[in-house]
N, C-alpha and C positions, 0 to 999 in steps of 0.2 A: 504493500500500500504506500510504503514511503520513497518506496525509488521510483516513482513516476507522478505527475501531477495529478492531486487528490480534490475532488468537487465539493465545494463547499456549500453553492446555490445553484445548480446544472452547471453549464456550460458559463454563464455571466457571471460567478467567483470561484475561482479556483483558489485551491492552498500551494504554500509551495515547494518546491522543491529541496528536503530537508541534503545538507551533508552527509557522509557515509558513515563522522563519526559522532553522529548524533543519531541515527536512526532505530537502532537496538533501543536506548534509553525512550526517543518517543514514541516508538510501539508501544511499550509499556504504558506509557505516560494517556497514552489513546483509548488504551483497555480499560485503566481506571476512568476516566472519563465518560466511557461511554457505561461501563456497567455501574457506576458508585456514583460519581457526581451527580452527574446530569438527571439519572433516576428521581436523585433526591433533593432537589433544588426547591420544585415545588413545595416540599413538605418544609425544606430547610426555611423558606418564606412563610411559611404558616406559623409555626414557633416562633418566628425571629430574634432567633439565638446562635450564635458562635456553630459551625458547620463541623465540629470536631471530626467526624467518622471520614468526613472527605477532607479534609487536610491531612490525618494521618494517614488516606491510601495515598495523596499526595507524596507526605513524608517517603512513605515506603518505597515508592520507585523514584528516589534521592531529585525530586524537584528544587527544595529547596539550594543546592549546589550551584543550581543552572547559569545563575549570574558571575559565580565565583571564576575568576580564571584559570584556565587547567594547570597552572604552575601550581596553581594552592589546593589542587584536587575537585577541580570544580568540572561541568563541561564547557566552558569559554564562551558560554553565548555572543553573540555582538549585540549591542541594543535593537539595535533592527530583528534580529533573532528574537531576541526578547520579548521583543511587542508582539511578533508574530505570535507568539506560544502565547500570551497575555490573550489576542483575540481568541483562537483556539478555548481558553477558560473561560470567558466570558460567553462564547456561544452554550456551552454546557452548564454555567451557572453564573453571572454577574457578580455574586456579592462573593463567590470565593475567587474570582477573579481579581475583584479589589482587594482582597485582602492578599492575594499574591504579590500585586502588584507594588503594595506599600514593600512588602519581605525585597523585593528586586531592587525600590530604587533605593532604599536602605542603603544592603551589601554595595551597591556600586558607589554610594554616596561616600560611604564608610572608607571602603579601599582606595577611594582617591584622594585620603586627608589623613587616614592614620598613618602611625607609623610602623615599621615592621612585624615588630613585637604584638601589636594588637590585630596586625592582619593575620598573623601564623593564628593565633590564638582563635580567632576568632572565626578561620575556614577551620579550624579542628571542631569546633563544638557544632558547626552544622553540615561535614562532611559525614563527622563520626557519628553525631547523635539529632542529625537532621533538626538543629534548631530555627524554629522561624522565629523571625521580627516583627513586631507589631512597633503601632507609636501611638504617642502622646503631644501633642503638636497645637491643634489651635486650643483658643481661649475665647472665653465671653466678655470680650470687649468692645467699645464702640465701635470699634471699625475690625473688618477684616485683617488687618496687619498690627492691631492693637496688641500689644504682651507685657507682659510684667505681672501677672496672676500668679503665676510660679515662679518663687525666687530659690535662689541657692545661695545659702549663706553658710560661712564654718562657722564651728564651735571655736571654744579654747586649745583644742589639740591641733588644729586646724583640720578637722573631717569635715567636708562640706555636707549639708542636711535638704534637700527637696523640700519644698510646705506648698500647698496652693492646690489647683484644678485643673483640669482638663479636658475640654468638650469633645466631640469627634473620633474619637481614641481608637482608630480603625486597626481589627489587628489586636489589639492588647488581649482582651479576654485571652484568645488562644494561644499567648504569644511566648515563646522560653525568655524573649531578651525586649524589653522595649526602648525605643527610640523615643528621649523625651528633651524636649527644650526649653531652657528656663533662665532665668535674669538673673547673671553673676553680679550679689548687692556690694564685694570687695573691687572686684572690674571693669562695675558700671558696663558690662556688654553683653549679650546673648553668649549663651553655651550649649552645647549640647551631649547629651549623657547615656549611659547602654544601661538599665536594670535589667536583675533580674525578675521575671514577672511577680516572684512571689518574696521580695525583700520588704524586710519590714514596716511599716505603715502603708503600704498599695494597697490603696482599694479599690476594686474592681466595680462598677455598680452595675445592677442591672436594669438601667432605664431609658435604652433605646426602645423607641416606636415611635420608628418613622416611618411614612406613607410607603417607601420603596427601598432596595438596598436591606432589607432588615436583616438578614442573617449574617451583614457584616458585624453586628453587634458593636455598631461604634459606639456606646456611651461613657458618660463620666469617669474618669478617675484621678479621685485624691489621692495626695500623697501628705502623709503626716509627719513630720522630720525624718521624710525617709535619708538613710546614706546614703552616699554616690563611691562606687570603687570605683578605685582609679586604674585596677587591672585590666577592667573588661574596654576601656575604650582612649587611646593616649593618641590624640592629633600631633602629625608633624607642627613642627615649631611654623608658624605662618601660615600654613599650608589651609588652599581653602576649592571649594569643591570650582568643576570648570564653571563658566556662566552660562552655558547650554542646560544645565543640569535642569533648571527650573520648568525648561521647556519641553522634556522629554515628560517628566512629571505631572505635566499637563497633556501631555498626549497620550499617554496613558489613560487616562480619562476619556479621550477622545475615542479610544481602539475599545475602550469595553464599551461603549455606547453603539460603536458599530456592532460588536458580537452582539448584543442585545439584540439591533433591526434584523440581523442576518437569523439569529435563533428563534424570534420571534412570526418573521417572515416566512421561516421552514414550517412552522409552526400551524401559521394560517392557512399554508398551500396545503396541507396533510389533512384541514378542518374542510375547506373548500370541497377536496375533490373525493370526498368520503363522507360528509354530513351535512355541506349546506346544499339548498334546492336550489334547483333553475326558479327564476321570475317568470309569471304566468305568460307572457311574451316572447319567451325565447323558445328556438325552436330549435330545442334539443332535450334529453332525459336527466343532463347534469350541470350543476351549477359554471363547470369550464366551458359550457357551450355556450356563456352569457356573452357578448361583446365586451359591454361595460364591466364586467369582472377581470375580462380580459389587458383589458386596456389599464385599469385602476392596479392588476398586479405587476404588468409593466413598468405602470409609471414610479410606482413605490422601490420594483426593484432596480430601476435605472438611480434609482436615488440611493440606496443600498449601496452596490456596485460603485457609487462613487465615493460614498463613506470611505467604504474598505480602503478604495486607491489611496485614497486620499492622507488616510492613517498609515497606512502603509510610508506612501512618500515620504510626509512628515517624521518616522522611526527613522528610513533611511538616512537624513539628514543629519541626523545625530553622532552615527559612527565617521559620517562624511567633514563633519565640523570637529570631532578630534582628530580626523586630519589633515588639519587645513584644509580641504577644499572647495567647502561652501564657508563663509560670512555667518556668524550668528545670526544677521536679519536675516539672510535666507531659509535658515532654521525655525526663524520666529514666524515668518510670513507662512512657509510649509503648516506649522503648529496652529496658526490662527484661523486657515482655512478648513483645516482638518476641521478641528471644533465645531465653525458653521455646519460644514455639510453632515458630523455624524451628530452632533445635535437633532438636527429636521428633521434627517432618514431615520434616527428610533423615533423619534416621536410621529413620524407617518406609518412607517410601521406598527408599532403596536397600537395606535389608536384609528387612524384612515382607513386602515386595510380592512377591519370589521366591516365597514358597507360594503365587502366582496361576501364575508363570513356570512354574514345576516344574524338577524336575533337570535338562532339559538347558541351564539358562540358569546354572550350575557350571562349563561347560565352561570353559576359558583362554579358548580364541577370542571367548568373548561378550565376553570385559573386563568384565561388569557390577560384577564385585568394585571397580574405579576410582570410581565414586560413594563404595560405601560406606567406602573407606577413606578420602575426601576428606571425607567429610561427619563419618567421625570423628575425624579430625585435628584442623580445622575446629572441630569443637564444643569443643576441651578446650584453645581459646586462654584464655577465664577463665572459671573453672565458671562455668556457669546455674546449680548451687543457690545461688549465693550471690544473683543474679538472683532467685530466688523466697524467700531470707530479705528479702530489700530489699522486697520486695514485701509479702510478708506483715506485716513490721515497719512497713511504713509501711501500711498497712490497718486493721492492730490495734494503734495507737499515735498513730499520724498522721505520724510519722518522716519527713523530710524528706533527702535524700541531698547532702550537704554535695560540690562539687566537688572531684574525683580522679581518678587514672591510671585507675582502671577504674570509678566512676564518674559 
């Protein structure tokens, strides 16, 4: 299945064509997926709770490695590889997709600023004992880019101690190590720190329910004078991640939104040509004899289709901009279109596509409502219009996108 191009929606998306020394590990990786994930995504949405049993068939066939580069035991993905296998999760479940996807830009986050000692260290504990990364990351502040909720202050010995909150905390429930960032009160500066998930004062809370995304289980976690070890995570001296990083991070975003349209879309064609009816007018005995059905699944999967590309391009650009040879704006511009188009394409998917479905795909039993409410979650991490002012401003000006948290 892996040595020759695999359909991902007919003939208008294909997957691609994996390397020979990746393909043993994505067999595997494909199996789980189709018998463990995907099965249980629906139910994992109905709970909306931490997807544990499909992360650990994850763990088993050594996913979490994948980012790692093979000098440290890893399979070397390129970010472009990456995202690719990101959509792949995303088409079989969206919210253990996201929560992979935090574990990915982690590790690469991590390895492009620590230093030796913490990288050995740290491909040991998830080569050997397949640990993932969760984080702890935004806060309830006025604004999106608001911090200082969590500070990190030493004692008298000088052990620095965690105190404060953290909203969104995507990842952490299940997480062995989390990724959390807080206000050095001696440094006056942002920092950022590896727990272990189960160090003392972390609290874990369980008060996610949100309309979509739910079995990422991103909610709350305090920390009450927890320590910080300084073994599990030591930045080189200056060393700070590239300025591309932010942008891959975002498109990551952009690539589960597409798997969303694409799983979603497979979805409806499967409902279509097996449960919904022809319209009294058409003359034929099945709902694909409809024109208008016809046409309405075109037009959604021509928008599909171009998600994908689009996300696609956008990854590319990533591994092309470490080296040299795209411009970070070309990265940014890649990153900002993605966004528009897989923005629209799930949200036409999993909500348009129904008037091909017809009323009985309403029912509860269908679930089909689980797309749409992931796909609108999902979109309103950081608006897209401001994606299509970035765009336009840099079109009709020549505007260049200065590096930042979003973008």
């Amino acid at each position: 299945m892996l040595s020759q191009t695999v359909s991902i929606l007919g003939d208008l998306i294909t997957g691609p064509v994996w390397p020979q020394r990746l393909r043993q590990r994505l067999a595997a990786l494909y199996t789980v997926l189709e018998s463990i994930v995907a099965p249980q995504a629906a139910d994992a949405d109905r709970k909306g709770r931490y997807p544990f049993e499909s992360i650990a068939a994850l763990k088993n066939v050594g996913l979490m490695a994948a980012a790692l580069p093979e000098s440290y035991g890893g399979w070397g993905l390129t970010q472009a590889e990456s995202q690719e296998l990101l959509l792949t999760l995303a088409i079989a479940d969206s919210s253990v997709a996201q929560i992979y996807k935090v574990h990915d830009d982690l590790v690469r986050e991590i390895f492009s600023i620590a230093d030796a000692r913490s990288c050995t260290h740290l491909a040991h504990l998830i080569v050997s004992r397949s640990f993932i990364l969760g984080q702890a990351i935004a806060e309830n502040g006025k604004r999106a880019d608001t911090f200082g909720h969590v500070i990190a202050a030493p004692d008298a010995s000088g052990t620095y101690y965690l105190t404060g909150q953290k909203i969104y905390a995507t990842g952490a429930h299940g997480a062995d190590l989390i990724g959390v960032t807080s206000y050095d009160m001696v440094q006056q500066t942002m920092r950022f720190d590896l727990l272990l998930r189960e160090a003392p004062g972390v609290t874990l809370c369980d008060d996610w329910n949100r309309l979509g995304q739910r079995a990422t289980d991103s909610g709350t976690v305090i920390f009450d004078r927890t320590p910080l070890k300084s073994d599990l995570f030591v930045p080189r001296p200056g060393a700070m991640p590239p300025d591309w990083s932010s942008l891959r991070y975002q498109n990551g975003f952009s690539v589960i939104l597409a798997g969303i349209a694409v799983a979603a879309l497979r979805e409806a064609l499967l409902f279509i040509k097996e449960r919904s009816r022809p319209w009294i007018e058409v003359n034929g005995s099945s709902a694909t004899d409809d024109p208008f059905v016809r046409r309405l699944v075109g037009e959604i999967g021509a928008d599909v289709a171009g998600s994908v590309t689009a996300v696609r391009h956008a990854a590319q650009q990533f591994d092309a901009c470490a080296s040299g040879l795209v411009s970070r704006a070309e990265a940014a511009m890649a990153v900002y279109a993605a966004r528009s188009l897989a923005s629209r394409a799930s949200l036409r998917a999993t909500s348009d596509i129904m008037s091909a479905m017809g009323a009985r795909a309403t029912d509860l039993s269908v679930g089909f409502d689980r797309y749409w409410r992931d796909a609108r979650t999902l979109s309103l991490h950081d608006p897209v219009e401001w994606k299509h002012e970035e765009i336009g401003n840099h079109l009709l000006t020549g505007w260049l996108p200065a590096p930042g948290l979003y973008r």
